[in-house]
PAPA-343114 format. One record per residue (C-alpha): residue in three letters; residue number from 1; x, y, z. Coordinates in nm, 3 decimals, always signed. Layout:
("ALA",NUM,(X,Y,Z))
...
//
This chain:
("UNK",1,(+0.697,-5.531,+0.415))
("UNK",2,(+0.992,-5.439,+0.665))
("UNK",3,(+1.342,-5.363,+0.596))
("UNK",4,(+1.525,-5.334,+0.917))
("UNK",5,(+1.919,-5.276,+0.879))
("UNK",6,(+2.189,-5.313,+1.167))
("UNK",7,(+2.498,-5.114,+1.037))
("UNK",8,(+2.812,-5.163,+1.293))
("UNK",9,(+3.147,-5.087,+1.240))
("UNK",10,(+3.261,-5.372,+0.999))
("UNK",11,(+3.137,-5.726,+0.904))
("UNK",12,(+2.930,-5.900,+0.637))
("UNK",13,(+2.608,-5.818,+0.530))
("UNK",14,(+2.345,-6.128,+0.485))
("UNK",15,(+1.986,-6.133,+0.380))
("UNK",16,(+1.716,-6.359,+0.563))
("UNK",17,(+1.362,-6.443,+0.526))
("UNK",18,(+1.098,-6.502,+0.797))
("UNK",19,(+0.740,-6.469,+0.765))
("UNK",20,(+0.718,-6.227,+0.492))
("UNK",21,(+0.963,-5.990,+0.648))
("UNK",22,(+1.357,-5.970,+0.510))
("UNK",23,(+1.609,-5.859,+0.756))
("UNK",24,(+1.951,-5.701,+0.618))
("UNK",25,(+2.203,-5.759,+0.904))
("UNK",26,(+2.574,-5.724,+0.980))
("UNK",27,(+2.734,-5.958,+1.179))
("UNK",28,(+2.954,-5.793,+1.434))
("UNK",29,(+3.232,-5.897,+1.675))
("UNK",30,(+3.122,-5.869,+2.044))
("UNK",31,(+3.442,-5.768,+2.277))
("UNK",32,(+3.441,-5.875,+2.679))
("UNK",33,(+3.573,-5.574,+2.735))
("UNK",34,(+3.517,-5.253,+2.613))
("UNK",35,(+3.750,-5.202,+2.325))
("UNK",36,(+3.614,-5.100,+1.996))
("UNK",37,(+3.790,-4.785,+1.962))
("UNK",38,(+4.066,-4.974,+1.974))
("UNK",39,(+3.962,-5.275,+1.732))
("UNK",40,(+3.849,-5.044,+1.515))
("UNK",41,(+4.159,-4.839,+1.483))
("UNK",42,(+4.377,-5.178,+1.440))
("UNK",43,(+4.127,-5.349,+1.179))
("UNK",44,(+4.086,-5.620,+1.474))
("UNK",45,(+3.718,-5.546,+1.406))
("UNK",46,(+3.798,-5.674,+1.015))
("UNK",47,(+3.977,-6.033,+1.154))
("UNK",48,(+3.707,-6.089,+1.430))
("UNK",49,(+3.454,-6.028,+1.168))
("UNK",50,(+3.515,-6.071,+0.799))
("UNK",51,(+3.767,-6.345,+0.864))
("UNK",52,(+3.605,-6.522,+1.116))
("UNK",53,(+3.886,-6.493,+1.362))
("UNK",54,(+3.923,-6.560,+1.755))
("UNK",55,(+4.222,-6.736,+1.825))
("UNK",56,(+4.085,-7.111,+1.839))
("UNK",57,(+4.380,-7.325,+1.823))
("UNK",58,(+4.678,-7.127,+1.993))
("UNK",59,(+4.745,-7.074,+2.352))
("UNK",60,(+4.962,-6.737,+2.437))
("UNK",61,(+5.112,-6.718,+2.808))
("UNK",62,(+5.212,-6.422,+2.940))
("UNK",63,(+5.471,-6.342,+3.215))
("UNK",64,(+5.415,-6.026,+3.427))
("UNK",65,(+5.422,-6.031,+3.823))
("UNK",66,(+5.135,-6.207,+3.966))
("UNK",67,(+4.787,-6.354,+3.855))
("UNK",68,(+4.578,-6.425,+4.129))
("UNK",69,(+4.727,-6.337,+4.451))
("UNK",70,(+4.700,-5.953,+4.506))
("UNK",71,(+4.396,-5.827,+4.670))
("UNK",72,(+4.207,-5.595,+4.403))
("UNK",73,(+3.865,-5.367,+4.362))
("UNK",74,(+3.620,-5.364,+4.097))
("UNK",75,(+3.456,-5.026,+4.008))
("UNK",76,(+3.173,-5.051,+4.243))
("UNK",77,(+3.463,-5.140,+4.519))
("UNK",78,(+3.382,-5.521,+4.545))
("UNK",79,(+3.660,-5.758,+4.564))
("UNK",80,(+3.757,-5.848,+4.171))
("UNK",81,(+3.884,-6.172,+4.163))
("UNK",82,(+3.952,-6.477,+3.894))
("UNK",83,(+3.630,-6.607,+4.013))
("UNK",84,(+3.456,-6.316,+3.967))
("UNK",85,(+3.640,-6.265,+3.634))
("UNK",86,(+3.502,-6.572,+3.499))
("UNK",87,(+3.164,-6.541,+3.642))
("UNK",88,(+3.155,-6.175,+3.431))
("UNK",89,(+3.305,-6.352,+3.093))
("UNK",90,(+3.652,-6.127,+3.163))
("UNK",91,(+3.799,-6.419,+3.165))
("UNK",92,(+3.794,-6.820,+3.073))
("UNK",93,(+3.779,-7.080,+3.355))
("UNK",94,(+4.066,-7.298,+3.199))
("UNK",95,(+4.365,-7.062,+3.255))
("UNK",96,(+4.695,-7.256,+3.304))
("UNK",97,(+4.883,-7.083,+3.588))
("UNK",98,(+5.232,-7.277,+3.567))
("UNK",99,(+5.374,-7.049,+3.907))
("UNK",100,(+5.198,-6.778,+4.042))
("UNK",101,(+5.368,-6.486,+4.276))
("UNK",102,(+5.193,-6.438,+4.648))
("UNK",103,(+5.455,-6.241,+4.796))
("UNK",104,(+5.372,-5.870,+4.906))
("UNK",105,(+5.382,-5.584,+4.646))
("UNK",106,(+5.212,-5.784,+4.363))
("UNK",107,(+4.901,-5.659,+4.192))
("UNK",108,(+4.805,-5.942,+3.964))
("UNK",109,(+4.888,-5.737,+3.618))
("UNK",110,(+4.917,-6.081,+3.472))
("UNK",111,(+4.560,-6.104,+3.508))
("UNK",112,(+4.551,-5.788,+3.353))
("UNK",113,(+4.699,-5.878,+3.060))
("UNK",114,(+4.532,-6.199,+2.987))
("UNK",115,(+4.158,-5.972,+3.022))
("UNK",116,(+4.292,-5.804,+2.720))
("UNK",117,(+4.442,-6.072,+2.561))
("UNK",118,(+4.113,-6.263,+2.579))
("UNK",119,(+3.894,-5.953,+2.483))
("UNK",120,(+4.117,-5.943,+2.156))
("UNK",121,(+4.088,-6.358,+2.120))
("UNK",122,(+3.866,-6.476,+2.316))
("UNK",123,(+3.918,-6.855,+2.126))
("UNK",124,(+4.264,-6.859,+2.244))
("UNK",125,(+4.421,-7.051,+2.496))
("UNK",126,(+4.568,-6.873,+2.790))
("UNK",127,(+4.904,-6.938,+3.021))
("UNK",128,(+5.044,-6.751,+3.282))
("UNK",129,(+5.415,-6.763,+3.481))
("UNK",130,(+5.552,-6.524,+3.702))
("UNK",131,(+5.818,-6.307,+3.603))
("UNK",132,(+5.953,-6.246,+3.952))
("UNK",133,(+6.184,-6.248,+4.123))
("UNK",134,(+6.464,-6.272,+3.909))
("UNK",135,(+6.616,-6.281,+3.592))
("UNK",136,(+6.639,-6.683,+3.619))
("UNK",137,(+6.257,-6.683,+3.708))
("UNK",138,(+6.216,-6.496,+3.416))
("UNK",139,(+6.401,-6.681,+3.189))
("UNK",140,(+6.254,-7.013,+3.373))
("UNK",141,(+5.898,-6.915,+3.287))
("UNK",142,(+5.958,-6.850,+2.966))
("UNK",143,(+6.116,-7.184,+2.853))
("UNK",144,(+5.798,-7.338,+3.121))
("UNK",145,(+5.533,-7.184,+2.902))
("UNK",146,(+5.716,-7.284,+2.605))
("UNK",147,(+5.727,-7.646,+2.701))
("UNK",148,(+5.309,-7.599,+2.809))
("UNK",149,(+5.228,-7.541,+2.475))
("UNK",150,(+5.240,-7.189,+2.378))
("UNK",151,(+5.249,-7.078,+2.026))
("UNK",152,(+5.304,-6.710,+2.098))
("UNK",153,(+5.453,-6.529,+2.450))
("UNK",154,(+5.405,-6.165,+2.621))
("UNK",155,(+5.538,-5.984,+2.885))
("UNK",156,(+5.543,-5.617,+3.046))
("UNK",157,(+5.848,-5.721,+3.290))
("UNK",158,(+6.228,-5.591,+3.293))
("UNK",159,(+6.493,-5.590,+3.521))
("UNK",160,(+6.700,-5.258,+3.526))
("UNK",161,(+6.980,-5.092,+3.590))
("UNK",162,(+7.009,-4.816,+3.853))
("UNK",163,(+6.964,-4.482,+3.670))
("UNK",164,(+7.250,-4.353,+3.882))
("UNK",165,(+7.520,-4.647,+3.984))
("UNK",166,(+7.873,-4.550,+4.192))
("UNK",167,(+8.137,-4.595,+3.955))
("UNK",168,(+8.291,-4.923,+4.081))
("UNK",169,(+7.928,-5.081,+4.043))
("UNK",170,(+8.037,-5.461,+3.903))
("UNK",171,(+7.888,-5.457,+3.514))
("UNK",172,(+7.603,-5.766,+3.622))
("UNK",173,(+7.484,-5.524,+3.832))
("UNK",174,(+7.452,-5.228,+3.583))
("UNK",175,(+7.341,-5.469,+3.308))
("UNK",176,(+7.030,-5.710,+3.445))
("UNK",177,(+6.969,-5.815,+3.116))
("UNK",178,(+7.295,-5.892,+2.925))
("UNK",179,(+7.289,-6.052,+2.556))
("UNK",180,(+7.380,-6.370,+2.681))
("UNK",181,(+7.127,-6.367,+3.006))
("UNK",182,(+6.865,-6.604,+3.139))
("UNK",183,(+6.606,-6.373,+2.957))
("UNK",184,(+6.754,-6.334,+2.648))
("UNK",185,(+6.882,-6.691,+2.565))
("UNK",186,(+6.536,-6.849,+2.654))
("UNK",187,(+6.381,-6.591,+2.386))
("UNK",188,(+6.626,-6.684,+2.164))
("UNK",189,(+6.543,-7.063,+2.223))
("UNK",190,(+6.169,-7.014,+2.188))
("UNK",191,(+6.162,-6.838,+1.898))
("UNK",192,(+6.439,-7.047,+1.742))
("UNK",193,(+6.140,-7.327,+1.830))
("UNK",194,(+5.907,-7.133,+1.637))
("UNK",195,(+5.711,-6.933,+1.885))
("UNK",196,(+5.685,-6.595,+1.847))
("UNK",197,(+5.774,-6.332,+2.148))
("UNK",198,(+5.652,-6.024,+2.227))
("UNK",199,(+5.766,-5.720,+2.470))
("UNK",200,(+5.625,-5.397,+2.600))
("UNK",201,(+5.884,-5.062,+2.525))
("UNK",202,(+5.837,-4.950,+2.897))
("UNK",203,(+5.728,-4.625,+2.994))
("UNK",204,(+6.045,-4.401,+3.069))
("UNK",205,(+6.092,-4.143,+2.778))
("UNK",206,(+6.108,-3.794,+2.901))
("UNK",207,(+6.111,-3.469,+2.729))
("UNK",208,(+6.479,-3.363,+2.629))
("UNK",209,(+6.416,-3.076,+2.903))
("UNK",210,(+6.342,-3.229,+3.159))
("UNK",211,(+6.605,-3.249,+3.497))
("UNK",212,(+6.623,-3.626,+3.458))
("UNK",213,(+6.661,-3.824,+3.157))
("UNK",214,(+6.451,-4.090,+3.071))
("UNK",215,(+6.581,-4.429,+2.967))
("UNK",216,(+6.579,-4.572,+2.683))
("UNK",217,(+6.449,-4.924,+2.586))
("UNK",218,(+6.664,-5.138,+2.793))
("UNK",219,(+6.731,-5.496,+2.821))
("UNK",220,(+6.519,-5.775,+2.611))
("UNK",221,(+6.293,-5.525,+2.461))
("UNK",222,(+6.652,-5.486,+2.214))
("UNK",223,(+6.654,-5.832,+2.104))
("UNK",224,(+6.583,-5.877,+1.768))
("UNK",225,(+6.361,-6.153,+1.803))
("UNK",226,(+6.154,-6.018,+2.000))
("UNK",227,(+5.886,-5.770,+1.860))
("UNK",228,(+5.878,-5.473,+2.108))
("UNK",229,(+5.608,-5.244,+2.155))
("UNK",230,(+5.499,-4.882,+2.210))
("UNK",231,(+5.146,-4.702,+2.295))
("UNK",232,(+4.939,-4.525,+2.162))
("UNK",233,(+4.609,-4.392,+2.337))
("UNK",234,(+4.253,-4.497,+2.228))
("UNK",235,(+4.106,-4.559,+2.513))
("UNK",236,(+3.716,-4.550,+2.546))
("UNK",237,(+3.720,-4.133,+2.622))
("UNK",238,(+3.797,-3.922,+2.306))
("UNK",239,(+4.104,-3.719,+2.576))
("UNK",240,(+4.273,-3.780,+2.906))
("UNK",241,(+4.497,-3.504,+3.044))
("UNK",242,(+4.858,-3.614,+3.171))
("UNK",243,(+4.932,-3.431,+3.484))
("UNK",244,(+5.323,-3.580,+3.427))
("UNK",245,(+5.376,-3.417,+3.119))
("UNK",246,(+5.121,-3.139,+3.140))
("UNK",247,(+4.944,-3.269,+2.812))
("UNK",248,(+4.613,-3.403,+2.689))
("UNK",249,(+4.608,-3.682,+2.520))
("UNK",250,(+4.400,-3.761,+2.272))
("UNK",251,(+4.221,-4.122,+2.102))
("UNK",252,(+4.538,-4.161,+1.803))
("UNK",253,(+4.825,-3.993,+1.954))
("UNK",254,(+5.192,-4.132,+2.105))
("UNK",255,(+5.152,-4.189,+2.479))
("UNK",256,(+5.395,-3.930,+2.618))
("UNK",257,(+5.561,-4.152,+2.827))
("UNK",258,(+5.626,-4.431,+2.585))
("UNK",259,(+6.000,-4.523,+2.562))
("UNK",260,(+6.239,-4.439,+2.282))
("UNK",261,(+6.501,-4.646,+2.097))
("UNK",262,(+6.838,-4.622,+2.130))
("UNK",263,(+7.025,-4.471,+1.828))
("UNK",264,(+7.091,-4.708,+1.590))
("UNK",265,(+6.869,-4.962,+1.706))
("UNK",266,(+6.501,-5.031,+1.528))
("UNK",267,(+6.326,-5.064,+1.854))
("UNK",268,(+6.018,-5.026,+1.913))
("UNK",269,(+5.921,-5.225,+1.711))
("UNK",270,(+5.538,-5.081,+1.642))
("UNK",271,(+5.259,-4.902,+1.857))
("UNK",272,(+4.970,-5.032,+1.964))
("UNK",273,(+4.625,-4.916,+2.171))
("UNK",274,(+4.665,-4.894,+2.566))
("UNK",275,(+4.422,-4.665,+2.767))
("UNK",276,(+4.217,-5.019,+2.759))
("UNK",277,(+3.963,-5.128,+3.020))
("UNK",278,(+3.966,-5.382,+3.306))
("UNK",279,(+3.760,-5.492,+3.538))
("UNK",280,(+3.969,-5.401,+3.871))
("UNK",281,(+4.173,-5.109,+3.968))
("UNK",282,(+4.516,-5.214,+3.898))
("UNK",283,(+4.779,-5.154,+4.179))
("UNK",284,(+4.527,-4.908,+4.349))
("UNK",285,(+4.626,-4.583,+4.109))
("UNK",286,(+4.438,-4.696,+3.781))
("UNK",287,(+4.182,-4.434,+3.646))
("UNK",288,(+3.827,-4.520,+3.605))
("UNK",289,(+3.745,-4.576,+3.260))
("UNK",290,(+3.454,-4.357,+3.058))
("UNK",291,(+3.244,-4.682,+3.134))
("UNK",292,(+3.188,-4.664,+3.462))
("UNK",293,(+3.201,-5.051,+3.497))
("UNK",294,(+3.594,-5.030,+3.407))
("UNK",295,(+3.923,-4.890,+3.501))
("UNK",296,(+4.156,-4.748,+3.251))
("UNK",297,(+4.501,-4.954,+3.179))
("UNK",298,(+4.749,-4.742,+3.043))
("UNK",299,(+5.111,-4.829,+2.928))
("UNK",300,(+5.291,-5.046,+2.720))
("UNK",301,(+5.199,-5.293,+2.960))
("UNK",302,(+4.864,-5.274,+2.793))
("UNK",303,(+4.996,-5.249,+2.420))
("UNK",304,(+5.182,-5.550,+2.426))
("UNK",305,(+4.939,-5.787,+2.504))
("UNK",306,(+4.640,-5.633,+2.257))
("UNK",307,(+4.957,-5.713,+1.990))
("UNK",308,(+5.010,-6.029,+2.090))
("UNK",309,(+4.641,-6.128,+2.066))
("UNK",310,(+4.637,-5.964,+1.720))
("UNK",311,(+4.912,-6.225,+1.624))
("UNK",312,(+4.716,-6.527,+1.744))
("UNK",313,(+4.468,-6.449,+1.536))
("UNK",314,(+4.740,-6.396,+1.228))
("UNK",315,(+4.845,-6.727,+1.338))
("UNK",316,(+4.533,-6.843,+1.362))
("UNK",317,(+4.449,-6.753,+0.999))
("UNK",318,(+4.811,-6.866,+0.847))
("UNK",319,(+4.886,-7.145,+1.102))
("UNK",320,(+5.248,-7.226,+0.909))
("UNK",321,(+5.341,-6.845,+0.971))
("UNK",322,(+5.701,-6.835,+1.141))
("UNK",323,(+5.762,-6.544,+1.394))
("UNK",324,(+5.935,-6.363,+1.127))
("UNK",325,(+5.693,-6.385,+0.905))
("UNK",326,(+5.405,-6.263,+1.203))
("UNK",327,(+5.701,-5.967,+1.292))
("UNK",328,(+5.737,-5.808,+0.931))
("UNK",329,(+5.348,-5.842,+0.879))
("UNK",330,(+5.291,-5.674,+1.207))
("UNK",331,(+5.620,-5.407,+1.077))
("UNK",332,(+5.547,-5.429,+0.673))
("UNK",333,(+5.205,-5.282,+0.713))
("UNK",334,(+5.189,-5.045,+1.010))
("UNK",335,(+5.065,-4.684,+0.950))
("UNK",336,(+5.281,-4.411,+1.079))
("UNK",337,(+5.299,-4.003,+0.982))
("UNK",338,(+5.711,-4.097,+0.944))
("UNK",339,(+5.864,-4.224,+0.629))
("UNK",340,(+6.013,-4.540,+0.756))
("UNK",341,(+6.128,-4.601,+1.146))
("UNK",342,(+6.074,-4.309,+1.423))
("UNK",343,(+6.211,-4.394,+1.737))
("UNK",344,(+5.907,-4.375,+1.916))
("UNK",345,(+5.665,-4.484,+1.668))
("UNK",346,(+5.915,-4.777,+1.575))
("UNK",347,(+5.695,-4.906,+1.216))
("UNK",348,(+5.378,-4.724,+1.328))
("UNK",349,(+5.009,-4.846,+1.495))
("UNK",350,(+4.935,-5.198,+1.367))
("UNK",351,(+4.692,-5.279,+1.145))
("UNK",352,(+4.547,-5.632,+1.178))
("UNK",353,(+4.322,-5.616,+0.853))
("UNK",354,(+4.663,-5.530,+0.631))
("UNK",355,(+4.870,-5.781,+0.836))
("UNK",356,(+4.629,-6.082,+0.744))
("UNK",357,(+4.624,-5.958,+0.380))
("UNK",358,(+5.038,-5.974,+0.371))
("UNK",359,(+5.036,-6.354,+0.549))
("UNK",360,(+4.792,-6.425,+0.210))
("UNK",361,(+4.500,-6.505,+0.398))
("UNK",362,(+4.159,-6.479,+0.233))
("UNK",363,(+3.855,-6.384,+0.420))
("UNK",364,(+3.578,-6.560,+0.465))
("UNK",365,(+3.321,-6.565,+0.140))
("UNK",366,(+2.979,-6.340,+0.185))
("UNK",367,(+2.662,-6.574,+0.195))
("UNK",368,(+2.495,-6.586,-0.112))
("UNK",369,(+2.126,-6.501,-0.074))
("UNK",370,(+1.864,-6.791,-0.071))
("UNK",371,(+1.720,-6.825,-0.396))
("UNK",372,(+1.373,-6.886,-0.219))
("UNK",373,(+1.388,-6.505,-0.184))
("UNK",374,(+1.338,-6.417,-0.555))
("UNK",375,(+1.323,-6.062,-0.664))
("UNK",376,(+1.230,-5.897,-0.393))
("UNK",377,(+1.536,-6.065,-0.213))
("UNK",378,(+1.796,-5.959,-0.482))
("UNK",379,(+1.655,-5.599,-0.392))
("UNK",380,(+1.692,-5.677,-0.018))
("UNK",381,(+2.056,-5.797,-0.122))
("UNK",382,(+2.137,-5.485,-0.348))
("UNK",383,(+2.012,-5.240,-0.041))
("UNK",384,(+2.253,-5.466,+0.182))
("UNK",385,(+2.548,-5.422,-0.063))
("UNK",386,(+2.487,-5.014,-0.128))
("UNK",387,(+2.483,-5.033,+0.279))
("UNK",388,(+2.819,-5.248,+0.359))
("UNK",389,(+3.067,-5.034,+0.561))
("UNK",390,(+3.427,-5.036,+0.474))
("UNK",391,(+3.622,-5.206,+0.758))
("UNK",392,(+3.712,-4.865,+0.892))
("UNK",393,(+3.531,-4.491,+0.701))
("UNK",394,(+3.806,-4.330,+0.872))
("UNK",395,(+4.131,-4.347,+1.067))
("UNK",396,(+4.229,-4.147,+1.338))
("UNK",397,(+4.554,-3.946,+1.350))
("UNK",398,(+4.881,-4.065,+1.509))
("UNK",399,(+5.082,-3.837,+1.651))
("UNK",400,(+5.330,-3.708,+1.922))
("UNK",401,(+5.311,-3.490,+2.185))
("UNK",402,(+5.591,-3.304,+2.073))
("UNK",403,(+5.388,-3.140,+1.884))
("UNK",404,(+5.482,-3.255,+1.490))
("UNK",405,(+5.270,-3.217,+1.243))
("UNK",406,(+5.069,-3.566,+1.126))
("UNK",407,(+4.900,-3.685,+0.858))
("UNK",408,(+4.617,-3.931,+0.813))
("UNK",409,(+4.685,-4.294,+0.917))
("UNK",410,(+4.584,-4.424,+0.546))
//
């Protein structure tokens, strides 16, 4: 008699009988795109797995520049497209496009975003809206996708201020994004309305040394109901070197580039993966990806969306949880080498699995075995058990490219 075992990286572990033979299996979560490192790192693995979670229920929309009107390249330089994104499973057919962008300059990182976002939750319901070209758009598509439904909203968009402005420069020029701007107020509304909001850091911090300083998080990424959100690299190669900062960067450590808080201010929020792969070269400069099929998204403009998929599947499992709730779940359990906040790091990398555990959500109960399968199938079963992976062996280190010392994520 057979024994045949599939061990993957997390899951539960079920015993079946077929002609004589007993099969010990785990059932896995398959990903559109190629993302495990960085489900595995996050403990999405655990919520698409153990809990049986994929976003069925709530929609997310997004707001980034455009979503199908730039003219973009797969790997194999054919024309990548929504059609072709749906025909390859990249993407579902039913995407709500409230106002899309066709002017020149666009490179459809909407689309971008919503690849991950579905990789991550592939059950969800997806929404896009332009985020150009101004501040009222902005503000416009986000009350637009509130009013289509959505129970959670990304985007990787900002408007800012000149790094270098002549003196007599009128203040609503210097500050796009005031407290009491288009942007702000509609987050403010939305998540007053219960939906929760998330924001990508940018990508301007710059070594104290260098000529020109970088900028810190500007604009809405400082509201406070908005969760805002660094990178961290675990893309599908185990390095990458940054010719910009003269660094490799390895799967677990603080993109160089990510932005920094201002003092005083508990922004970022968290970290989360980017380095993550999408089916077309984004804006003509993306690199390809380890899998030759893919090109390599880097940036917060990656992170942001993989969190907000994360929290439609919290929602998903704790449909009553408020945004608050989904923020200090996201905050409360996030692994970082730094006792409490780091200006870069914000909280830490997210952890899904913890998150799900602080809403109160219970996973999903193992099968019991078929009593049909007698005592040879309670040996089957007690192989099976001695065999079940934790939902992560290991977790990768998180740390800067400063070069401070780090300690396991644990």
């Amino acid at each position: 008699m057979k024994l045949l075992q599939t061990i993957v990286t997390s899951g539960m572990i079920v015993t079946t009988a077929a002609l004589g033979s007993f099969v010990a299996k785990v059932q896995a979560a398959t990903f559109t795109l190629p993302i495990e490192a960085a489900a595995q790192a996050t403990g999405v693995d655990v919520l698409r797995d153990r809990y049986g979670l994929d976003g069925t229920g709530i929609t997310i929309g997004v707001l980034s520049d455009s979503f199908a009107t730039a003219k973009t390249f797969d790997a194999s330089n054919n024309q990548d497209t929504y059609a072709t994104n749906i025909a390859d499973g990249y993407l579902p057919s039913n995407v709500n496009v409230l106002k899309d962008y066709a002017k020149p300059g666009t490179t459809d990182e909407g689309r971008a975003l919503l690849q991950i976002i579905h990789a991550v939750a592939p059950g969800a319901n997806l929404a896009f809206h332009t985020s150009l070209n101004t501040t009222d758009t902005f503000g416009q598509g986000i009350q637009a996708l509130a009013a289509a439904g959505a129970d959670i909203i990304v985007d990787d968009w900002g408007y800012f201020y000149p790094p270098i402005a002549p003196p007599d420069t009128p203040l609503n020029l210097l500050d796009l994004e005031p407290p009491d701007g288009p942007i702000n107020q509609a987050i403010n509304a939305v998540v007053n309305q219960g939906i929760s909001y998330f924001t990508s850091a940018d990508n301007n911090y710059l070594p104290p040394n260098s000529q020109v300083p970088g900028i810190p998080i500007y604009g809405h990424p400082n509201n406070p109901n908005a969760l805002t959100v660094g990178a961290v690299y675990y893309g599908n190669a185990e390095s990458y070197s940054s010719k910009t900062f003269d660094v490799v960067v390895k799967q677990g450590q603080l993109e160089p580039f990510s932005s920094e808080g201002n003092p005083g201010s508990l922004k970022p929020d968290v970290v989360a993966p980017d380095g993550l792969a999408i089916s077309f070269d984004l804006g003509g400069g993306s690199p390809l990806d380890a899998n030759p099929d893919f090109y390599t998204f880097l940036g917060t403009s990656a992170s942001a969306p993989f969190t907000a998929a994360v929290a439609a599947l919290l929602l998903e499992g704790d449909p009553s949880a408020t945004p608050t709730e989904i923020y200090n779940a996201l905050r409360d359990t996030a692994d970082s080498p730094s006792l409490g906040f780091d200006s870069r790091l914000g909280f830490g990398l997210i952890q899904a699995d913890e998150a799900i555990v602080a809403l109160g959500v219970e996973p999903k109960p193992v099968p019991e075995p078929s009593a049909t399968l007698g005592l040879l199938g309670v040996g089957v079963l007690i192989v099976g058990l001695r065999l079940k992976p934790l939902s992560r062996s290991s977790r990768l280190w998180l740390s800067s490219v400063r070069g401070e010392t780090s300690k396991p994520l644990v």
